[in-house]
Residue, then its C-alpha position, 0 to 999 in steps of 0.5 A: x185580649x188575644x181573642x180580639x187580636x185573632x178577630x183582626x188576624x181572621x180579617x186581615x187573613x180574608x182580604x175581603x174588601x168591604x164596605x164600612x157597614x157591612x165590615x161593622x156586621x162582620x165584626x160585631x155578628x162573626x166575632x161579637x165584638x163591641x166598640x170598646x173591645x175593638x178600640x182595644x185591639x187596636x190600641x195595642x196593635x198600633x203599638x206593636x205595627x211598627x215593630x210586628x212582633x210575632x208570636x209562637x202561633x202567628x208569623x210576621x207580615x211581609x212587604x204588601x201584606x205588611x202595608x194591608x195589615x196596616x190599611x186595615x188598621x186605619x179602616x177600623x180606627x175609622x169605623x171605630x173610634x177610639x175613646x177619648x182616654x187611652x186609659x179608659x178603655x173597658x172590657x164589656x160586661x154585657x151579652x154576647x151578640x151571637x145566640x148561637x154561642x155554646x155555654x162556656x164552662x163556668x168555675x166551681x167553688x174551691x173545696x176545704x182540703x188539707x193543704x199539706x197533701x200533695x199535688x191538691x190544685x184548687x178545686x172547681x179553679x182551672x188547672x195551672x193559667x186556665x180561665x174561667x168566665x168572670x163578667x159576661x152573664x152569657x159567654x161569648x162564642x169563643x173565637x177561632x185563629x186562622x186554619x194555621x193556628x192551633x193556639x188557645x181561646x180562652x173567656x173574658x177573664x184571666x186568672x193566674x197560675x195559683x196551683x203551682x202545676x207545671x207549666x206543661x200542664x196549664x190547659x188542664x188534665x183533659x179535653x173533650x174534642x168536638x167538631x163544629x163547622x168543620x173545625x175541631x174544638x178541644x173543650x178543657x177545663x175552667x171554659x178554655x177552647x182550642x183550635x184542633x189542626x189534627x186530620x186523623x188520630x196518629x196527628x191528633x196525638x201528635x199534637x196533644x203531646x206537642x201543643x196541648x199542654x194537657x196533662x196533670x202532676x203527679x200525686x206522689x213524690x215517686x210517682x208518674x204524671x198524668x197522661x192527657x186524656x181526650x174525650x171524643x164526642x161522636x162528631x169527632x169520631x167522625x172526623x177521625x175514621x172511627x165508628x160512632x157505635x160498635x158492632x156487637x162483635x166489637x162490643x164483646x171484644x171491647x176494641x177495634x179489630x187488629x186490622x182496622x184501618x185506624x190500628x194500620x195508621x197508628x202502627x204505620x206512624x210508629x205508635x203503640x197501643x196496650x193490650x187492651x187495644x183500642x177500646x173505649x179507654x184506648x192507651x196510645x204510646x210510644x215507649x219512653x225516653x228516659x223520664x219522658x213519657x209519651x203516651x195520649x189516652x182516648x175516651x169515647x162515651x159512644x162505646x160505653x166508655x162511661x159506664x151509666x151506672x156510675x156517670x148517668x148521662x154524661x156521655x150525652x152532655x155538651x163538649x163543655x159541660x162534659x169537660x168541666x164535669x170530668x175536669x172536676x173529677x179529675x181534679x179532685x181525684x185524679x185523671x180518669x184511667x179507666x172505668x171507676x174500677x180502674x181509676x180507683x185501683x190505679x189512685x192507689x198504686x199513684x199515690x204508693x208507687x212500686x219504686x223510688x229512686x234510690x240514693x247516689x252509688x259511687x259513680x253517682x248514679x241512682x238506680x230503682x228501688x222498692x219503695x217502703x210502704x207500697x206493694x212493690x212491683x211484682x205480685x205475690x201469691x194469696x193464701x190458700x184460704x183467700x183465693x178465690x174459687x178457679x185460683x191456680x192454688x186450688x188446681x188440685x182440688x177436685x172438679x166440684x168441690x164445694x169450699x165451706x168456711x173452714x177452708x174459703x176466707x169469706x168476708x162479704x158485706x152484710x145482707x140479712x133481714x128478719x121477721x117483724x115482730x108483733x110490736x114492730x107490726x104495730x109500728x106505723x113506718x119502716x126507716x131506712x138510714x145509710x152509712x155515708x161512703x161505708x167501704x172508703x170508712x172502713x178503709x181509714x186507718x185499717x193495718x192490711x199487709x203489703x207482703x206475702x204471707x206467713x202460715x203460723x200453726x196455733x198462733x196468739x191472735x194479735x189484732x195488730x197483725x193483719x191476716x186470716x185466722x182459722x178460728x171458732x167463734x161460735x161460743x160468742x153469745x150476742x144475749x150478753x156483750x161487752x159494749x164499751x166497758x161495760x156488759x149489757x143484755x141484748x135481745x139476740x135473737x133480733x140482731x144479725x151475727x157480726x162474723x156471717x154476711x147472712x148474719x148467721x150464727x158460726x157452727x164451728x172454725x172458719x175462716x176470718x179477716x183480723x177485724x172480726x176476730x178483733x171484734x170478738x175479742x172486743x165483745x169480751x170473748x176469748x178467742x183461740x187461733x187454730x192456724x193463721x195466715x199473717x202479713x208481718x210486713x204491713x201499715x196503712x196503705x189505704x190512708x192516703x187513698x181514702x183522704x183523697x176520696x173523702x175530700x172529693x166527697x165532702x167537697x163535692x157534697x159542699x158545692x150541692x150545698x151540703x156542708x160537713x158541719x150541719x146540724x141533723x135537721x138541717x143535715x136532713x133539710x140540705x139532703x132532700x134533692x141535692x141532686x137537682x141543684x146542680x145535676x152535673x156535680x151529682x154525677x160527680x159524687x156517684x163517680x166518687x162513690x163507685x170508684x170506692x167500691x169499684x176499687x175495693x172490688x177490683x183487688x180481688x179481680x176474677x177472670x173476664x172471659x179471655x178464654x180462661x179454665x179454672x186452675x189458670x192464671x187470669x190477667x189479673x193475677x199478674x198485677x201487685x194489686x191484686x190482693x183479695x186480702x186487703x179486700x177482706x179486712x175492708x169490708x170486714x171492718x166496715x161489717x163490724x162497724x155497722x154491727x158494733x153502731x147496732x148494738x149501741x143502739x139496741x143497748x141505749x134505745x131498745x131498737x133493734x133492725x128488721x133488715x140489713x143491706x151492706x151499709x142500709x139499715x133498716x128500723x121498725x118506728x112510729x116516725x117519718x124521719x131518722x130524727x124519730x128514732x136515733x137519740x140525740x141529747x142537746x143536738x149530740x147524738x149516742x157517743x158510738x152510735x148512728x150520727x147523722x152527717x156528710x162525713x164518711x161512716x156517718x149516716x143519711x136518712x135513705x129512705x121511708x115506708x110504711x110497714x103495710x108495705x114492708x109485710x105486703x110485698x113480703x107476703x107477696x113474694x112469699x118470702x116472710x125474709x125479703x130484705x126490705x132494705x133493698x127497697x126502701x129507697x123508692x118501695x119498688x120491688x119488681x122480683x122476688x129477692x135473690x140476693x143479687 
């Protein structure tokens, strides 16, 4: 009802004397208002005349301005007359009068997540007392308060506060801040709109920490809060004194110049920035007092603040699709700190913070501590084996020495790829079939170390005990393995090793992360460490990580109507233009997707630039997340479990890959379908094997051609190796395959 108020404030605050019939056009075309609603306004208005109670956002009328106010009133009343019952007043369920009224973000569906996780708010719902759009069909423009008022506008409906956030947090993690008729709009989530007051961005931040409410709980009882995040859409941009593009000097700087104009106002009103300065995720901040933070982040999609590769389109949607997009990420992930590298890396330390508070001393006081099962708060150095080429620790090799795999731990996901053979050539189609969300499968339940490590000379393995191992794995012979518990005979010059990215047999020692090693074992190999890197202080660090993405998957994936419990053929049916039903959420789950993998990427993160010599220390040698070791028994694990489905497969059906991309495999067969190939028995597939499905480690159909394609763009190329599951997806091949 605040928005009908407001709609007689805004004329009280004219004074424009108007005839009756041009008042009416005022009210029903400026503010879309209807009969009933105006009755409403005034109903309670009368109640509230005599008494002027104020709000926070609207002060109390005095002597003439009192008896105007009073005037208008009467004026409306005559225009409109009230209903004959004071109880029947309705809210409208109609269309708005204005066509030129913006989409008002609508509610997405409430996902299935556990209810015991912390800090889980209702999916798709508005953060804490947000709004959603309930009855009209097309929303209303929302309404504007008088320049003086900063307070919200929110759709017909009112929903209340069913996620237990904070108060302070009730209008949403973020907002997307537009400028409309020259006034700036910040857009939150579940449809809600406020009024901007802010004329540059030293008071824009000022007023975000102050009357916003914008922000999002912690996710983790140690934790921290989610800062605010403002979005800029280019008009706002422009509003503030930024540049809507930045010059190519900018762009490789990644920020403004020290000296901009904008850096000197936010220097002169005390304000900080980090040292990533003010670039497309630019960190504003004053240093903290006591438990109170006070820091605003900004997002600017005109300077590639969203990558396209991860959020397409986004930066070109509307302020209010915008929001409700990255409202839905956020809510579902967590408020957006970077890029999805960032984000995904920064999900890890918020869910494990470095510190707790400790218990009371004997003065009472409490005081910061480690917390048990994070990686602390400071770094600590890798093994000699995992670090990557240009670490501090290699300094002393000479200048071009070249690492072979008994000295450089090298734990990459899989591309291999092979010859038809005659029967494959016979075979009518190429199938390509893709783990769902493979690297974020590989993480759940994997023991990775949360400590320096130990060198141990001549170890027993022991497959509980994360670390790297210097082992021969070569005697391990892929014609004959254990499957299970039982031996079975493999053609094993159709499959890829399990222990090389290229699927090459190992010659002698090298190098390996726990899960392969384990996985030889588990193929009924002995296996005789010759040196170890272990990590005695270890646990499952990535779990909590992983059930946060893989809740914002499936629930996202349940939205585009893909639910977790179909059966193959509808799998397969729900998967085909998923994409196209709701082209906003599809983004979404391509987020969800690189901040997997841009996490996991971002642990072992190599220097950018910065001026940087091999043998320094980069940057990101200085955070406690930067662990390449914990990268290397993920995709480790998540090689073995592709290969481990492979020979299931081979050893039930016969079938073996041609090609192998990371999480694609690729089949040789006479059908068009995974379900032409992959054995299921009464709707159940191979115990072990492919199973199609949504979840996370489950496979998708990926893509379909024939195998005269496969062998012409091999022979094309001249590459009788070409991976064509590189390809299959949409059969285009524009170069000659090089492994990138």
């Amino acid at each position: 009802m605040s928005e009908l108020f407001d709609a007689v404030d805004a004329l009280v605050a004219s004074r424009s004397p108007l005839p009756p019939a041009e008042e009416r056009k005022r009210l029903r075309v400026a503010h879309g208002l209807t009969l009933d609603e105006v009755a409403a306004a005034l109903k309670i208005r009368r109640a509230t005349v005599s008494g002027w109670e104020s709000s926070k956002t609207r002060t109390e009328p005095r002597g003439p301005e009192r008896e105007a106010y009073a005037r208008l009133l009467d004026r409306l009343a005559e225009l409109y007359p009230a209903p004959s019952s004071a109880d029947e007043v309705t809210t409208p369920t109609g269309p708005a009068t204005r066509s030129d009224a913006p989409p008002a973000v609508n509610a997405l569906p409430a996902p299935s997540v556990d209810s015991g996780s912390e800090a889980e708010s209702t999916v798709g719902e508005p953060h804490p007392t947000a709004v959603v759009v309930t009855a009209p069909e097309v929303p209303r423009r929302p309404l504007r308060a008088p320049a003086a008022s900063s307070g919200p506008r929110r759709p017909s409906g009112r929903r209340e506060n069913t996620t237990g956030s904070p108060a302070r947090f009730e209008h949403g993690p973020l907002a997307v801040v537009d400028v409309e008729d020259g006034q700036a709009l910040a857009y939150c989530t579940g449809g809600l709109v406020l009024d901007v007051p802010a004329k540059s961005i030293p008071a824009l931040v000022d007023w975000t920490l102050r009357e916003a409410k914008l922000g999002q709980p912690k996710l983790s009882g140690p934790g921290k809060d989610a800062d605010p995040l403002l979005v800029l859409t280019k008009a706002a941009l422009e509003r503030y004194g930024l540049p809507v593009v930045l010059t190519d000097e900018e762009r490789l700087a990644g920020r403004l110049p020290e000296n901009h104009k904008i850096v000197r106002q936010l220097a002169r009103a005390e304000w900080k920035l980090t040292k990533r300065g003010f670039g497309p995720w630019a960190r504003i901040y004053r240093p903290a007092q006591g438990s109170e933070r006070a820091c605003v982040q900004l997002c600017i999609p005109s300077w590639n603040a969203l990558d396209t590769r991860h959020w397409s389109d986004a930066g070109e949607l509307q302020p209010a699709d915008l929001a409700r997009l990255l409202g839905v990420y956020a809510s579902r992930v967590m408020t957006p700190r970077g890029s999805t590298a960032v984000t995904g890396l920064e999900l890890m330390t918020s869910l494990h913070p470095p510190t707790r508070a400790s218990g009371a001393d004997a003065d009472g006081k409490r005081h910061s501590e480690h917390n048990p099962g994070s990686l602390g708060k400071d770094p600590v150095d890798c093994a000699p084996c995992e670090a990557p080429d240009g670490h501090p620790l290699l300094r002393d090799l000479p200048r071009f020495h070249v690492r072979g795999p008994g000295e450089k731990l090298f734990e990459e996901a899989y591309d291999w790829a092979r010859p038809l053979t005659d029967a494959e050539c016979l075979r009518r189609n190429l199938v390509g079939i893709d783990v769902n969300m493979a690297f974020a499968a590989g993480a759940n339940g994997l023991v990775v170390g949360t400590s320096a490590p130990t060198r141990v000379g001549k170890p027993v393995f022991d497959p509980k005990l994360p670390g790297s191992w210097l082992v021969d794995l070569s005697h391990v012979d892929l014609s004959r393995v254990k499957s299970g518990k039982e031996w079975v005979e493999l053609d094993g010059d159709l499959l890829p090793s399990p222990f090389t990215p290229k699927g090459e047999t190992p010659t002698g020692p090298a190098w390996y992360a726990t899960p392969t090693v384990a996985y030889a074992v588990e193929l009924g190999y002995e296996v005789a460490p010759i040196e170890a890197w272990v990590r005695y202080e270890n646990g499952r660090y990535l779990d909590g990580w992983y059930s946060r993405l893989r809740d914002a998957y499936l629930a996202t994936m349940a939205d585009l109507g893909v639910g977790a419990d179909l059966p193959p053929a509808d799998f397969l049916t729900a998967m085909a233009g998923y994409r196209q039903r709701d082209p906003q959420l599809a983004i979404v789950v391509s987020a969800i997707k690189a901040t997997v993998k841009g996490g996991l990427g971002k642990l072992r993160e190599r220097p950018r630039g910065e001026g940087w010599r091999p043998g320094e220390p980069w940057r990101a040698l200085a955070r406690p997340t930067w662990r390449p070791d914990i990268r290397a028994a993920v995709i480790s694990r998540t090689r073995i479990n592709m290969h481990r489905k492979i020979v299931k497969h081979a050893a039930f059906t016969g079938q073996y890959p041609v090609a192998i991309l990371s999480d694609c495999a690729v089949y040789a067969v006479d059908g068009e379908s995974p379900l032409d190939f992959l054995p299921y028995r009464a709707g159940k597939p191979l115990p072990g094997g492919f199973k199609l499905g949504v979840n996370p480690g489950l496979v998708k159909h990926e893509g379909t051609q024939d195998v005269l394609w496969g062998e012409g763009v091999r022979e094309q190329f001249h590459a009788p190796e070409l991976n064509l599951a590189r390809y299959i997806k949409d059969g285009t091949v524009t170069d000659v395959d090089n492994g990138e």
